[in-house]
C-alpha positions in Angstrom: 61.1 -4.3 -12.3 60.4 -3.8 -8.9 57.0 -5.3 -7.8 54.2 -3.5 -6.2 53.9 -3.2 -2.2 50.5 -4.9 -0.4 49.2 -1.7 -0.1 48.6 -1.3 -3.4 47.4 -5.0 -3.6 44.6 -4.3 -1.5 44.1 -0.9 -3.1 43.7 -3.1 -6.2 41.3 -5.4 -5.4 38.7 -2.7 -4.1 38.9 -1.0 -7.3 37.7 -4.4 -8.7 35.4 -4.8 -6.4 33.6 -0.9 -7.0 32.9 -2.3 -10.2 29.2 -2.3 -11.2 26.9 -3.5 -13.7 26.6 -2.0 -17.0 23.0 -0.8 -15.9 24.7 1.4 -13.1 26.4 4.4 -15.3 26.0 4.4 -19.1 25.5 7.4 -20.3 28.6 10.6 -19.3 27.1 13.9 -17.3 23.4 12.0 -17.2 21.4 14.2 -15.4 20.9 12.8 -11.7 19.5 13.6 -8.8 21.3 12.8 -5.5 18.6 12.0 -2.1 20.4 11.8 1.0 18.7 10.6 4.0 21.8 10.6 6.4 24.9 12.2 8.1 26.6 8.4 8.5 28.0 8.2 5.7 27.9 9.9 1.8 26.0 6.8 0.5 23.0 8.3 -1.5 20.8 6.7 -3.9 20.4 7.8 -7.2 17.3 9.4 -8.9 18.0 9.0 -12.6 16.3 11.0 -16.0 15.2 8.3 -18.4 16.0 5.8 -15.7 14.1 2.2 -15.3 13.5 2.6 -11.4 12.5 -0.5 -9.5 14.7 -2.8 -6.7 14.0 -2.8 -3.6 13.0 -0.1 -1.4 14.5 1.5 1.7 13.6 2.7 5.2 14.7 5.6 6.5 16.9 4.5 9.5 15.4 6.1 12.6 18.9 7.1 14.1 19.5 9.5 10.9 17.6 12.5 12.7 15.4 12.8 9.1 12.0 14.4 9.9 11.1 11.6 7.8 12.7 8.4 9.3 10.6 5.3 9.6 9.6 6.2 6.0 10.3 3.9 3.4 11.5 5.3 -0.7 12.5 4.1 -3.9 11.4 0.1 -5.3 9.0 2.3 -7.7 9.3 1.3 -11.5 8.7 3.6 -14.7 5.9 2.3 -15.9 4.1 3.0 -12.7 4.7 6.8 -12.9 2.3 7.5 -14.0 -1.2 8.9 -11.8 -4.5 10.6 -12.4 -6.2 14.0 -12.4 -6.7 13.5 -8.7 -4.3 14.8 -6.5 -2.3 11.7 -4.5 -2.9 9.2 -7.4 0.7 7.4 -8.6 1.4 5.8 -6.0 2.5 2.2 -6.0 2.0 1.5 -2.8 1.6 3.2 0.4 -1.5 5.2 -0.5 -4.1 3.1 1.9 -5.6 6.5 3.9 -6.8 8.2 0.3 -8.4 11.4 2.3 -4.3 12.2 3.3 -1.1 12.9 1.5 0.8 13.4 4.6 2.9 9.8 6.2 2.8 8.2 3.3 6.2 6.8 1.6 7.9 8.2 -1.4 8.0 5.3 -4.0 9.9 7.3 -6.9 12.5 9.1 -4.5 11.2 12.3 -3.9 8.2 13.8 -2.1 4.7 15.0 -3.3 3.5 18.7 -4.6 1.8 20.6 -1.9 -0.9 23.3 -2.5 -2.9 25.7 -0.3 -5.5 25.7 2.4 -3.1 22.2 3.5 -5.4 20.0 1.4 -5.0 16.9 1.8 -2.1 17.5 4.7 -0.1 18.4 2.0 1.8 21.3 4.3 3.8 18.8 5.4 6.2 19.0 2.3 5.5 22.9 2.3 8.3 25.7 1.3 9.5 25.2 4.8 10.9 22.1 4.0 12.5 22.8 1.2 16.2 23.1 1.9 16.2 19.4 1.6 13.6 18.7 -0.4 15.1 15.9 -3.2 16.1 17.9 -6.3 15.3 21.2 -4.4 12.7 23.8 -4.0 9.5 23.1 -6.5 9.4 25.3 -9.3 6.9 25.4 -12.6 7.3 26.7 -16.1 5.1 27.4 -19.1 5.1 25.0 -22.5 4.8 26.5 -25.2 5.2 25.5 -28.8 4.8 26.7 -32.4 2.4 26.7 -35.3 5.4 25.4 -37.5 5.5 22.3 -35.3 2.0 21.5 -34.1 -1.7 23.4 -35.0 -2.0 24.6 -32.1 -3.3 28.4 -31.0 -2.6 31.0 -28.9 -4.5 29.3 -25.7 -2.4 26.6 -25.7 -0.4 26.5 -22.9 1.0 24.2 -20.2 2.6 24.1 -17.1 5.0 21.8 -15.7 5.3 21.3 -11.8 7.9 19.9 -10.1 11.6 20.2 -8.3 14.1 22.7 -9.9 16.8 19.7 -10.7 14.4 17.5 -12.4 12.7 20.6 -14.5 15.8 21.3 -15.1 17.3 18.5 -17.4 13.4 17.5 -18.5 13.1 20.8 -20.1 16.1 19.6 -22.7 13.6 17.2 -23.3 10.4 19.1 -24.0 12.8 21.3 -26.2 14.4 18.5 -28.1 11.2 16.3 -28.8 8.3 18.8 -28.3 10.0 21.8 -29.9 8.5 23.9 -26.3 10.0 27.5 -27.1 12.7 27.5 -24.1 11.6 29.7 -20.8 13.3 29.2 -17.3 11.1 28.2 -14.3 10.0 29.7 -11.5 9.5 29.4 -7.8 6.5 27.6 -7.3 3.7 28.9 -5.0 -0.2 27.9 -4.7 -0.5 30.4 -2.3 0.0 33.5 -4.5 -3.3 35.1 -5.8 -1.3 35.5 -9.4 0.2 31.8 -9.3 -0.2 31.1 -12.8 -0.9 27.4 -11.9 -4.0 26.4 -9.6 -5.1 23.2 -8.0 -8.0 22.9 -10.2 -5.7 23.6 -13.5 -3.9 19.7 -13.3 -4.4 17.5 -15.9 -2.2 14.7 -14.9 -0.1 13.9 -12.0 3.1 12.0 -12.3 5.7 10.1 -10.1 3.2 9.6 -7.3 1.5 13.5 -7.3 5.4 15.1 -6.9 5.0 16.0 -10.5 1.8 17.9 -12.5 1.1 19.0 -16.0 -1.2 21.7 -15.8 -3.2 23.8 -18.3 -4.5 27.1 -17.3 -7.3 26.7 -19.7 -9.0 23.6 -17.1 -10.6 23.9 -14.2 -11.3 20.7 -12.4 -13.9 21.6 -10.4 -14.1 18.1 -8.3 -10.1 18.4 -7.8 -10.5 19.8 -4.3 -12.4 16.3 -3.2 -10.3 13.8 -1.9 -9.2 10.8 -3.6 -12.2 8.3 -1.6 -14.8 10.7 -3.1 -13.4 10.5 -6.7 -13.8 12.1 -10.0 -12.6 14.9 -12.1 -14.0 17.2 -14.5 -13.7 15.5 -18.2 -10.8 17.8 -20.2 -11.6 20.0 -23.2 -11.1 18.7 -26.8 -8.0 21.2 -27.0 -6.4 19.6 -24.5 -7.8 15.9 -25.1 -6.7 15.4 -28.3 -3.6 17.8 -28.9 -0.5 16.2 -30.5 1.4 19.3 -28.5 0.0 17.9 -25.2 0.2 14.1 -26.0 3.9 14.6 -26.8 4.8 16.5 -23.4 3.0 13.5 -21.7 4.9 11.3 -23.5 8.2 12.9 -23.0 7.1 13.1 -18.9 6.6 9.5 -19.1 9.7 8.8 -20.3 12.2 11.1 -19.1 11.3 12.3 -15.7 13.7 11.1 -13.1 12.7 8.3 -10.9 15.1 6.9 -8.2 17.0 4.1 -10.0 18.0 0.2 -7.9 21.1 0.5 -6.8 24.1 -0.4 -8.6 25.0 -4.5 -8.4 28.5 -5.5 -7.6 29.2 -8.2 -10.4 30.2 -11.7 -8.7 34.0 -11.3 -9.3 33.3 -7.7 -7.1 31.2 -9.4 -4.5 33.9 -12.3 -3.5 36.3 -9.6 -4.0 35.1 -7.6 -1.4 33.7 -10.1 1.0 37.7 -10.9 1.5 38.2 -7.4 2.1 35.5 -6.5 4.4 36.5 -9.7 6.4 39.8 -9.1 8.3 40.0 -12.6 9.1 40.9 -13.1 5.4 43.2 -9.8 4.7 46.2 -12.0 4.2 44.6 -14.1 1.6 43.2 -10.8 -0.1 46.8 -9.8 0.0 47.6 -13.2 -1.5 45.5 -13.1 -4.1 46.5 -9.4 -5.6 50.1 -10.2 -5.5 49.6 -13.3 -7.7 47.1 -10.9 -9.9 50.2 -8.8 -10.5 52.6 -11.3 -10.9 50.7 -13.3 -13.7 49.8 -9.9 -15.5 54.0 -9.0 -15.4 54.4 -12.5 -16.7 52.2 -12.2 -19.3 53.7 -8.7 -20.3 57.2 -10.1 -20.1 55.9 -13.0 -22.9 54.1 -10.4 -24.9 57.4 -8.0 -24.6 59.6 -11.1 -25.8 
């Protein structure tokens, strides 16, 4: 049997050393959202549904021609998703000027809501921005459930705020756990005299204000202070105690992606490919895949016999 060339050796020992954690990838097609914040190279990090977040976060390098660079993302975890009524609450860090949205970093991946009249600077991650917005252009859509599921009447109605691709996949969600009669979203904007979602209508904010449950039936009439003034109007019974709206919440809280650590080499992948990054060890890389292969050929020549 005619052994393998050191091409393939080498080829062999980076496909051990791509190999991650189990943490990395466990579930097949899980909905993800890729944020890509350079033209280097196609390394992206990950925002993940159901994901755990956390690990460290990075800076947007300043050579990467990002209207954004200098700005740090990501390090976020889940149980720090979620906010208050006030828009620009959520945020883990990075929220010291509370009068502003606008330079502030995006700890869960992706950037905040914006509404009209720029409040709070918010224009900054306006429509014009949105042809690389993470997860795309914002969009909302109504929840709405059923009498057979929850006592709920015909008022009873909420909106969900955020990007298309994490709507998208969260909506399953809503569907699967909330029993929310299916309806597609829609493009998203405060600035439309008919949008069927004000600034005033939020209820809760999530994933550091880039995401908003909304109920047409509120009206918030402190929301258009800023967050160093404070205080919201208190929410109506319907909406405060509803099982319907405590389980969208819940299912927000849970399932909304959030940009995940990045995937850990495990040790045998790190010394793997520390020899072949290094040149100045290429031969003994070489070495070591050729006597890989020859002890698996012996030991399928003993098995064999």
């Amino acid at each position: 049997m005619p052994l393998p060339n050191i091409p393939f050796g080498v080829l062999l020992l980076y496909l051990l050393a791509s190999v991650g954690t189990a943490s990395a990838t466990y579930a097949f097609n899980k909905p993800q959202v890729r944020v890509t914040t350079t033209f280097a190279d196609f390394h992206a990090r990950i925002m993940d549904q159901w994901g755990e977040g956390g690990g460290k976060f990075v800076k947007i390098s300043k050579d990467s021609h990002h209207p954004f660079e200098g700005r740090t993302f990501g390090g976020a975890k889940r149980k720090e998703i979620r906010g208050s009524r006030a828009f620009g609450s959520g945020y883990p860090y990075g929220s010291g000027n509370h009068s502003t949205i606008a330079r502030r970093p995006f700890p869960f991946g992706t950037w905040p809501l914006w509404w009209d009249q720029d409040f709070m600077e918010s224009s900054e991650y306006g429509p014009h921005m949105d042809a690389i917005r993470p997860g795309s252009l914002l969009v909302s859509v109504p929840l709405r459930t059923t009498r057979e599921h929850f006592n709920v009447t015909d008022e009873e109605v909420y909106h969900a705020i955020g990007d298309r691709e994490s709507m998208l996949p969260l909506l399953i969600s809503y569907v699967t756990w909330c029993h929310v009669v299916p309806a597609w979203p829609s493009k998203f904007d405060p600035t439309l005299s008919n949008s069927p979602v004000k600034l005033e209508n939020v209820i809760q904010y999530f994933r550091a204000s880039s995401f908003a449950l909304a109920s047409p039936t509120y009206n918030n009439t402190l929301a258009r202070q800023s967050m160093t003034e404070g205080g919201s109007s208190p929410l109506l019974d319907l909406i405060e105690y509803s099982p319907f709206r405590r389980c969208v919440d819940d299912v927000t809280y849970h399932a909304l992606a959030i940009m995940n650590r990045p995937p850990e080499l495990t040790p045998l992948g790190r010394f793997v490919r520390a020899l072949t990054v290094a040149p100045i060890f290429l031969p003994f890389a070489v070495f070591v895949a050729l006597a890989l292969i020859f002890h698996v050929i012996a030991v399928l020549r003993l098995w064999m016999w």
